[in-house]
PyMOL Python script that loads the backbone (N, CA, C, O; Angstrom):
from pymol import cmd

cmd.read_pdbstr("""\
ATOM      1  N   UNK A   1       5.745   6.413  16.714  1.00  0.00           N
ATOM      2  CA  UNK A   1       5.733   4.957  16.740  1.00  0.00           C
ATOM      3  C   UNK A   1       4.358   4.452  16.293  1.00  0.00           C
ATOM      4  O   UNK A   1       3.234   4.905  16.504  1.00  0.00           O
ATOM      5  N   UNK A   2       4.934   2.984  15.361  1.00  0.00           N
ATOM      6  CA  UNK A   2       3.267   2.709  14.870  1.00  0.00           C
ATOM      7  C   UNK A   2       2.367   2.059  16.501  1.00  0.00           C
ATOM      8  O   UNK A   2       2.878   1.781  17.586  1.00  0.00           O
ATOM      9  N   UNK A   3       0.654   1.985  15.993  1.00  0.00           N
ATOM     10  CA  UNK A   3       0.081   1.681  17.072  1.00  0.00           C
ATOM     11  C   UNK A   3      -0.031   0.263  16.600  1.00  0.00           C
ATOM     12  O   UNK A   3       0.133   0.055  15.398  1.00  0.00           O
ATOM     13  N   UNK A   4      -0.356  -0.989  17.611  1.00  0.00           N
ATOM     14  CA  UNK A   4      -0.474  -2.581  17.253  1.00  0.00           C
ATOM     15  C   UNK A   4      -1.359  -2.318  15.458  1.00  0.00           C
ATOM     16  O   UNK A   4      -0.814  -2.573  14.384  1.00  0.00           O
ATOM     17  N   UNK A   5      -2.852  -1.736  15.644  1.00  0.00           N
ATOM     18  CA  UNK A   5      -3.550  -1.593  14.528  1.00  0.00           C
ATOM     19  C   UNK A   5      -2.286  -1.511  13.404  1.00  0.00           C
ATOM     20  O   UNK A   5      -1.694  -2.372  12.753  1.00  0.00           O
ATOM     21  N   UNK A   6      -2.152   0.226  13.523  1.00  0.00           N
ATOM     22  CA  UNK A   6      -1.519   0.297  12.160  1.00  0.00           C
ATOM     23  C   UNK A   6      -0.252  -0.461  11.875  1.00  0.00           C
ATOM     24  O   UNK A   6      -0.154  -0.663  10.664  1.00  0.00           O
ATOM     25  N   UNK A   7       0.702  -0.927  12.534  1.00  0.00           N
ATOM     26  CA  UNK A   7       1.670  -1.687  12.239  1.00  0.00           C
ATOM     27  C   UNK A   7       0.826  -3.115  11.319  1.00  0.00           C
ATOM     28  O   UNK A   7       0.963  -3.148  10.096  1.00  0.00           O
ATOM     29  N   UNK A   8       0.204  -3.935  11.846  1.00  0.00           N
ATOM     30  CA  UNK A   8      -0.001  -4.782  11.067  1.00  0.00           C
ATOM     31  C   UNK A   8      -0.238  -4.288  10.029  1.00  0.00           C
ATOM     32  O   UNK A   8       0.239  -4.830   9.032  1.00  0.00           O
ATOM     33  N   UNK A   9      -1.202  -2.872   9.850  1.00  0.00           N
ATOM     34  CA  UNK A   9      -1.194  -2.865   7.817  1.00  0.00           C
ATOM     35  C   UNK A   9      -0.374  -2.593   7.128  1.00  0.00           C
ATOM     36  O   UNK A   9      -0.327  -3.019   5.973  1.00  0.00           O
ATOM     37  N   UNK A  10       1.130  -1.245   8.010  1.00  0.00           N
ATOM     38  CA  UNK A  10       2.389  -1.595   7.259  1.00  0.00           C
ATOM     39  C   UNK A  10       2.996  -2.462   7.135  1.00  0.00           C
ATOM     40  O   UNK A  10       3.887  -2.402   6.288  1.00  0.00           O
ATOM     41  N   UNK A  11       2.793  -3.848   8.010  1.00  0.00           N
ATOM     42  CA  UNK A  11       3.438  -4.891   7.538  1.00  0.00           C
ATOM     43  C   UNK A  11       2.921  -6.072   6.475  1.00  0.00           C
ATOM     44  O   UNK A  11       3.596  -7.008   6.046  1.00  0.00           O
ATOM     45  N   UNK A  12       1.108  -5.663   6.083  1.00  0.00           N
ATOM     46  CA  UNK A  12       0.508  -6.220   4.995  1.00  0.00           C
ATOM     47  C   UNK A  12       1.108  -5.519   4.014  1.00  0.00           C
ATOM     48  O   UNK A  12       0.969  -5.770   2.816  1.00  0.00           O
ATOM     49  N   UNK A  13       1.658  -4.797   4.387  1.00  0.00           N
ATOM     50  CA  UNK A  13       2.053  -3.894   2.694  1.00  0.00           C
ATOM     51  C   UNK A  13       3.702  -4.358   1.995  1.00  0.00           C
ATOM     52  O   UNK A  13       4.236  -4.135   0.908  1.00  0.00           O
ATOM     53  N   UNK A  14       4.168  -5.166   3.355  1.00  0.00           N
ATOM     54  CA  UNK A  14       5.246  -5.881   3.123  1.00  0.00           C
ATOM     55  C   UNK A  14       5.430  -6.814   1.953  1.00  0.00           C
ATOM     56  O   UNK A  14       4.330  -7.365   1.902  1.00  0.00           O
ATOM     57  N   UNK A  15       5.960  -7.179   1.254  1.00  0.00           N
ATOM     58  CA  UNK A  15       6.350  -8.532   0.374  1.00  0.00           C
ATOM     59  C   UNK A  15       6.644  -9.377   1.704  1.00  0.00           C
ATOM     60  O   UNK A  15       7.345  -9.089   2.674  1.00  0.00           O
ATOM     61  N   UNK A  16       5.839 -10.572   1.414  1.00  0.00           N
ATOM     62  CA  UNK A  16       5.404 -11.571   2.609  1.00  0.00           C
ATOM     63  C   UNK A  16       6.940 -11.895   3.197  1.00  0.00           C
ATOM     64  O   UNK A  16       6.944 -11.956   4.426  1.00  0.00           O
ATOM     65  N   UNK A  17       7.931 -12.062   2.722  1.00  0.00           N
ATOM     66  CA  UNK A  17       9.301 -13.012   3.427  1.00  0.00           C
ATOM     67  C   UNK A  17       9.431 -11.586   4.189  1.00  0.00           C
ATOM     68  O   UNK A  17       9.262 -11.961   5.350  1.00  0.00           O
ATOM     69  N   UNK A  18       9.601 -10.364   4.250  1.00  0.00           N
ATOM     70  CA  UNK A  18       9.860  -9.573   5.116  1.00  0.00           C
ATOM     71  C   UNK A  18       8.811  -9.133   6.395  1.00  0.00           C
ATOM     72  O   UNK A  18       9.137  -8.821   7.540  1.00  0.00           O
ATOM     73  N   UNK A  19       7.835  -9.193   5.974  1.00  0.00           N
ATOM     74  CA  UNK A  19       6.965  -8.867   6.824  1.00  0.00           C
ATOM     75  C   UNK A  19       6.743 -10.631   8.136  1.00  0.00           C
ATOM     76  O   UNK A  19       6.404 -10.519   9.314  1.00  0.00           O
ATOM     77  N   UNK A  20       6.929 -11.462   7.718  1.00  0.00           N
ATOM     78  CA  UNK A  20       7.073 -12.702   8.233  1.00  0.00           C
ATOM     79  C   UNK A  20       8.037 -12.443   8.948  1.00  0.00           C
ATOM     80  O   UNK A  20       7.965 -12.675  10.155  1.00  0.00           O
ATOM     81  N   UNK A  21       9.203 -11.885   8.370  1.00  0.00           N
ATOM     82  CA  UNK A  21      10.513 -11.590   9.029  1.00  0.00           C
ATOM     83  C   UNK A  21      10.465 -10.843  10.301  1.00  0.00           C
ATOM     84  O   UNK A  21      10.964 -11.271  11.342  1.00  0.00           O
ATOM     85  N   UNK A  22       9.848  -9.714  10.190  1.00  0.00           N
ATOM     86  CA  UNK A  22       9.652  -8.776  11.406  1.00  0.00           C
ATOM     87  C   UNK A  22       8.470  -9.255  12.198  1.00  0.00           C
ATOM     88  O   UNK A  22       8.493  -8.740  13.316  1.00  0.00           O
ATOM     89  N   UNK A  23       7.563  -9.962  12.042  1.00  0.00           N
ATOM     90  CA  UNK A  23       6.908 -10.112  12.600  1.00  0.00           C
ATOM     91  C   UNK A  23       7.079 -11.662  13.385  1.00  0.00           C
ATOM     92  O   UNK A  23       6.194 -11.819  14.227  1.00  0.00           O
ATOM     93  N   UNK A  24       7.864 -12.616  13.292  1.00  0.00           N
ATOM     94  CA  UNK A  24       8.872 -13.788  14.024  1.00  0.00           C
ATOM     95  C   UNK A  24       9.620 -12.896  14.949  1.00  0.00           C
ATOM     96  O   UNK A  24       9.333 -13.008  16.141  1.00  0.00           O
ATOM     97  N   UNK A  25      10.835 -11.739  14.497  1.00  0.00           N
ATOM     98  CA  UNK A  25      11.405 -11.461  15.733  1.00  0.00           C
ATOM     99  C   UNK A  25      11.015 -10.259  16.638  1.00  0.00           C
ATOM    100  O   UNK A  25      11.596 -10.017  17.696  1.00  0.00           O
ATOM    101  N   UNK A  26      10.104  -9.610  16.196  1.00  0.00           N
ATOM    102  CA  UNK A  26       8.804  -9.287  17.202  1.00  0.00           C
ATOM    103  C   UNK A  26       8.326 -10.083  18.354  1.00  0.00           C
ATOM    104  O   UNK A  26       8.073  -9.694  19.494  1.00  0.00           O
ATOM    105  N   UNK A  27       8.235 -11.512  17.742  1.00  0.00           N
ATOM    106  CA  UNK A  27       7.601 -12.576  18.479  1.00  0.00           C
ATOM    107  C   UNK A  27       8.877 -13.591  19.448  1.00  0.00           C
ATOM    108  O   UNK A  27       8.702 -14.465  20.297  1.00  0.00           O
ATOM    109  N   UNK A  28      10.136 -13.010  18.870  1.00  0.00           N
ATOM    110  CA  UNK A  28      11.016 -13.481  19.946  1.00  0.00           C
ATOM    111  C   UNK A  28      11.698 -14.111  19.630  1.00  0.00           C
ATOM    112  O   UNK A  28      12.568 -14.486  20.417  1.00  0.00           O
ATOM    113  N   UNK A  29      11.670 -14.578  18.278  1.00  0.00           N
ATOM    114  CA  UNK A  29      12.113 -16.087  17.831  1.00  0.00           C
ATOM    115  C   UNK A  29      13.899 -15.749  17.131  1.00  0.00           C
ATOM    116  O   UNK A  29      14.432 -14.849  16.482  1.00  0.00           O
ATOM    117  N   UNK A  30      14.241 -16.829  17.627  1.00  0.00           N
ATOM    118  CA  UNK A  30      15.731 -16.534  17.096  1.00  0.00           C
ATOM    119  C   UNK A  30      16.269 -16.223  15.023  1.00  0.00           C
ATOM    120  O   UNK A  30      15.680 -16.483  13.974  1.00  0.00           O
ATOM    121  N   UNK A  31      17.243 -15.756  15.251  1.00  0.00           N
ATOM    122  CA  UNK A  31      17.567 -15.227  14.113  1.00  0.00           C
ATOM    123  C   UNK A  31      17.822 -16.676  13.061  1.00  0.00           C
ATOM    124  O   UNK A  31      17.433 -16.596  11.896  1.00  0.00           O
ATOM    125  N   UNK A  32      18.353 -17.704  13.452  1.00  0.00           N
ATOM    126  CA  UNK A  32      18.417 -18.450  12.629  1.00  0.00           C
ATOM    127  C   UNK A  32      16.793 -19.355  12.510  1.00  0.00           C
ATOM    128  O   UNK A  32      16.454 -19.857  11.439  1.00  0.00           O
ATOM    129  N   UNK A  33      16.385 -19.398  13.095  1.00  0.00           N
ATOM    130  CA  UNK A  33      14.720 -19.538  12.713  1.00  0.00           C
ATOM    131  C   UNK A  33      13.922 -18.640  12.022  1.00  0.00           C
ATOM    132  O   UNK A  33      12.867 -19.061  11.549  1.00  0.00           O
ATOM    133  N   UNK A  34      14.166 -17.734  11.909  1.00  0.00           N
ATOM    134  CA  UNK A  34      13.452 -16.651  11.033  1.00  0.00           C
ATOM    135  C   UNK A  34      14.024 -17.055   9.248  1.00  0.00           C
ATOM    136  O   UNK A  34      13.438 -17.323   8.199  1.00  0.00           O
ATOM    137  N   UNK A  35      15.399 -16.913   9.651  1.00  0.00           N
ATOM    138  CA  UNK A  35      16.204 -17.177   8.385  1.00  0.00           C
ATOM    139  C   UNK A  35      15.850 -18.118   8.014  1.00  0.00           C
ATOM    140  O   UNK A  35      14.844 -17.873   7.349  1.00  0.00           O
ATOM    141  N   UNK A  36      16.045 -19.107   8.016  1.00  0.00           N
ATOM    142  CA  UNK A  36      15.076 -20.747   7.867  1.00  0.00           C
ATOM    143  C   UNK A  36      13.730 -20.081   7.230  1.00  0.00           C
ATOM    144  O   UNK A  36      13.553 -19.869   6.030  1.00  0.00           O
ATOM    145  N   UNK A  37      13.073 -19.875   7.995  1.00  0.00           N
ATOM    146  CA  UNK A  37      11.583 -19.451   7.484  1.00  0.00           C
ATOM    147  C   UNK A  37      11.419 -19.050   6.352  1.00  0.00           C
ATOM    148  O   UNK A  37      10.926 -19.877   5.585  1.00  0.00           O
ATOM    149  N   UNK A  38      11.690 -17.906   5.881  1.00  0.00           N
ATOM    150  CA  UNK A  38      12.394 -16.999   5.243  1.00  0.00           C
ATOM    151  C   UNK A  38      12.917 -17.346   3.744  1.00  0.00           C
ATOM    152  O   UNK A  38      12.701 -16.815   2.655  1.00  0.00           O
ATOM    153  N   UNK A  39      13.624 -18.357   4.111  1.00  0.00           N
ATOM    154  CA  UNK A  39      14.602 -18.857   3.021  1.00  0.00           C
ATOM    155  C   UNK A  39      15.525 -17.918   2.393  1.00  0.00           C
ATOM    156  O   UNK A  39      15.671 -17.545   1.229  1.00  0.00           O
ATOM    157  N   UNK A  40      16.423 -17.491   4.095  1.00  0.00           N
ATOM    158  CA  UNK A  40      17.536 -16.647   3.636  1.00  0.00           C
ATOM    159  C   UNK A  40      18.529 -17.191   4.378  1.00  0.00           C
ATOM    160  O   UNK A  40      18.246 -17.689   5.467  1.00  0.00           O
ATOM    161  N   UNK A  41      20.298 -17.179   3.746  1.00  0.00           N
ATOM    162  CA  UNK A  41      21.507 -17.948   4.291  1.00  0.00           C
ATOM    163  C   UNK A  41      21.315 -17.061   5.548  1.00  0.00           C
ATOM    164  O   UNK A  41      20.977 -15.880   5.466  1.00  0.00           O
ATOM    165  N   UNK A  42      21.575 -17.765   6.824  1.00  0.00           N
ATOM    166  CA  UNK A  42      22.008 -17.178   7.700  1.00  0.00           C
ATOM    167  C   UNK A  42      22.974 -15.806   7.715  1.00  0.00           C
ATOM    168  O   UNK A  42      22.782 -14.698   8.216  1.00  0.00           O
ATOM    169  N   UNK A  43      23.865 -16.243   7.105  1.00  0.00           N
ATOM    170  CA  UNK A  43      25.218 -14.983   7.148  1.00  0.00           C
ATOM    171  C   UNK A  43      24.934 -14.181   6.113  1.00  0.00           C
ATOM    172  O   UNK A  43      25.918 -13.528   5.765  1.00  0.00           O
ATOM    173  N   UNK A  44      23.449 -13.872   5.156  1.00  0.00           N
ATOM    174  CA  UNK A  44      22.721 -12.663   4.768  1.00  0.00           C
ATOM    175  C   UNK A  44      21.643 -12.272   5.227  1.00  0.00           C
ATOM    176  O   UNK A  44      20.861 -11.581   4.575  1.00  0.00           O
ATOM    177  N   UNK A  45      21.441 -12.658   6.426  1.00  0.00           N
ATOM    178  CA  UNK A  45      20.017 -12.451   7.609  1.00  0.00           C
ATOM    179  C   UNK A  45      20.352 -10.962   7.821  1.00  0.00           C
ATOM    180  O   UNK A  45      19.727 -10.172   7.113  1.00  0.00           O
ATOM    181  N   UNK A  46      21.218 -10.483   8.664  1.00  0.00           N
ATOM    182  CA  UNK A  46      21.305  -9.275   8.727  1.00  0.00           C
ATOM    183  C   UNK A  46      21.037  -7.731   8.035  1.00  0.00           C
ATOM    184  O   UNK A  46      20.394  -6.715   8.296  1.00  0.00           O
ATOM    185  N   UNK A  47      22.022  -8.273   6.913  1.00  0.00           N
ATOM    186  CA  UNK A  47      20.918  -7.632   5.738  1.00  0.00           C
ATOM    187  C   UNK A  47      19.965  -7.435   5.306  1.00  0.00           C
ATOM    188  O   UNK A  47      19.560  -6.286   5.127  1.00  0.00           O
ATOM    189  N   UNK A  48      19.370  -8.372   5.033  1.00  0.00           N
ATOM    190  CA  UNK A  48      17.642  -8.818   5.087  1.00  0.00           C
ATOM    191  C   UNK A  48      17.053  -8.286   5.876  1.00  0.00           C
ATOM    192  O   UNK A  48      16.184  -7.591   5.350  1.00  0.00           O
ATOM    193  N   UNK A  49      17.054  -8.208   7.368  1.00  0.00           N
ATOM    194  CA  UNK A  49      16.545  -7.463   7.881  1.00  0.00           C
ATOM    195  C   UNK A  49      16.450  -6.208   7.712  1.00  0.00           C
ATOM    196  O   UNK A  49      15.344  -5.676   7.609  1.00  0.00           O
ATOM    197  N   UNK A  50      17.991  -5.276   7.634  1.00  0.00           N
ATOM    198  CA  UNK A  50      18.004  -3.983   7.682  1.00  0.00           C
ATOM    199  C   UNK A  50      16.840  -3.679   6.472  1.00  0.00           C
ATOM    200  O   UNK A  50      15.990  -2.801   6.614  1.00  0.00           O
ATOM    201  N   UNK A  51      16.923  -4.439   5.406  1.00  0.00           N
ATOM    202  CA  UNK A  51      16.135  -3.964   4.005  1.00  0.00           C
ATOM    203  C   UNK A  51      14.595  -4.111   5.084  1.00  0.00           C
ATOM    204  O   UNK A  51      13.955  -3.063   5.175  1.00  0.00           O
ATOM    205  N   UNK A  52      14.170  -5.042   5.670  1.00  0.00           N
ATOM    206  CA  UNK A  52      12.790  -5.173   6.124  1.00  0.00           C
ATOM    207  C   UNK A  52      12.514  -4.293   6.732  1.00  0.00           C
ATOM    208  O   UNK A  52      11.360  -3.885   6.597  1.00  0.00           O
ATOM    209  N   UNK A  53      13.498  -3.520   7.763  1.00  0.00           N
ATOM    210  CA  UNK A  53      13.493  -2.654   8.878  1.00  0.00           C
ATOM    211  C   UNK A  53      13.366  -1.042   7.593  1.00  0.00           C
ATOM    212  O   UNK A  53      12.563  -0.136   7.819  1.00  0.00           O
ATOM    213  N   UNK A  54      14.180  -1.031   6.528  1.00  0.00           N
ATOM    214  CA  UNK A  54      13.801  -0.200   5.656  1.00  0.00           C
ATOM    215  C   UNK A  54      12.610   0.130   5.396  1.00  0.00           C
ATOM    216  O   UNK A  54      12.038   1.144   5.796  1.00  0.00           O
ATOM    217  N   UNK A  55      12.185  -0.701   4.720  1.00  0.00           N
ATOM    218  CA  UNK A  55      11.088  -1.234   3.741  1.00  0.00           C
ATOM    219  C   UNK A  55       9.629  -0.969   4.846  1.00  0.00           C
ATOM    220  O   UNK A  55       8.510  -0.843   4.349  1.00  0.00           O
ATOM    221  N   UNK A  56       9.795  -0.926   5.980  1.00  0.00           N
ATOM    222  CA  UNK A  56       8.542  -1.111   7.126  1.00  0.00           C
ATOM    223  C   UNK A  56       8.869   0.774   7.314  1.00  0.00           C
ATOM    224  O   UNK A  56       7.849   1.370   7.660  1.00  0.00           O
ATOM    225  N   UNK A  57       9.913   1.531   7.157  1.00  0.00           N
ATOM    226  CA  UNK A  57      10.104   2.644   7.417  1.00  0.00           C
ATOM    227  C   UNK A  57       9.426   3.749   6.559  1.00  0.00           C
ATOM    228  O   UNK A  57       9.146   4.910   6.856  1.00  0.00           O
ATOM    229  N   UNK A  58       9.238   3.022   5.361  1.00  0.00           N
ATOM    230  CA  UNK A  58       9.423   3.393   3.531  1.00  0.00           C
ATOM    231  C   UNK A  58       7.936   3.601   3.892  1.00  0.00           C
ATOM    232  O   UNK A  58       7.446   4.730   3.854  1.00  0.00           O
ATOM    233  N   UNK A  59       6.910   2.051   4.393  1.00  0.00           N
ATOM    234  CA  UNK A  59       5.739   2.275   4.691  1.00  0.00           C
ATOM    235  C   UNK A  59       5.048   2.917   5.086  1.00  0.00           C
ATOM    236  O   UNK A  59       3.865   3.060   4.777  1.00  0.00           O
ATOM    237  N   UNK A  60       5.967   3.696   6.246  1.00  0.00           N
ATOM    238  CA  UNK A  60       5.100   4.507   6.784  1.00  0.00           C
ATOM    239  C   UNK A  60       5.087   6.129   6.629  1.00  0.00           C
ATOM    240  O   UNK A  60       4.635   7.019   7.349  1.00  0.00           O
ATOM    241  N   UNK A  61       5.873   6.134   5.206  1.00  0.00           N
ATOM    242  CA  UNK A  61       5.408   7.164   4.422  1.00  0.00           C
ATOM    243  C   UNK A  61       5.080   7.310   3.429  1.00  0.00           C
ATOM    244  O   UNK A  61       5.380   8.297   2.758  1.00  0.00           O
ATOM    245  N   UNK A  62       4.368   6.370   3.046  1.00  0.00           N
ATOM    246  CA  UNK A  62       3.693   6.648   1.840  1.00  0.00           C
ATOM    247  C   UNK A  62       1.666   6.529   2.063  1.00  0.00           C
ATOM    248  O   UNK A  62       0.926   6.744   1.103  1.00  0.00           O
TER     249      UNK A  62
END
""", "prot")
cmd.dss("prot")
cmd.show_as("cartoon", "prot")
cmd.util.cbc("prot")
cmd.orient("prot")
C-alpha cells in the first residue's frame, strides 16, 4: 500500500480529471459531485473511475 507521501506523487502523475477524481472520493465526497467536477455523465462515472483506479495502479509500476 502507497504511504500518504508517495500516493500524492502517483497521483501527480495522474492526468488532472483522474487524479482530482480519486482524490474527492478519498475525501468523502459523493459520486455525483466528483462527476460534476470532473466533467463526466454521471452514468459513465463508474467507469471513469475503474480507468483512475487503473491508471493509479499502472503508477505504481513504473
Amino acid at each position: 500500500m502507497a504511504t500518504d507521501g508517495n500516493r500524492d506523487e502517483l497521483l501527480d502523475r495522474l492526468p488532472l480529471p483522474y487524479a482530482t477524481a480519486l482524490r474527492l472520493r478519498e475525501a468523502g465526497c459523493p459520486d455525483d459531485v466528483i462527476a460534476e467536477r470532473v466533467g463526466v455523465d454521471i452514468d459513465a462515472f463508474p467507469i471513469f473511475m475503474r480507468v483512475a483506479e487503473a491508471k493509479m495502479v499502472a503508477a505504481q509500476h513504473k
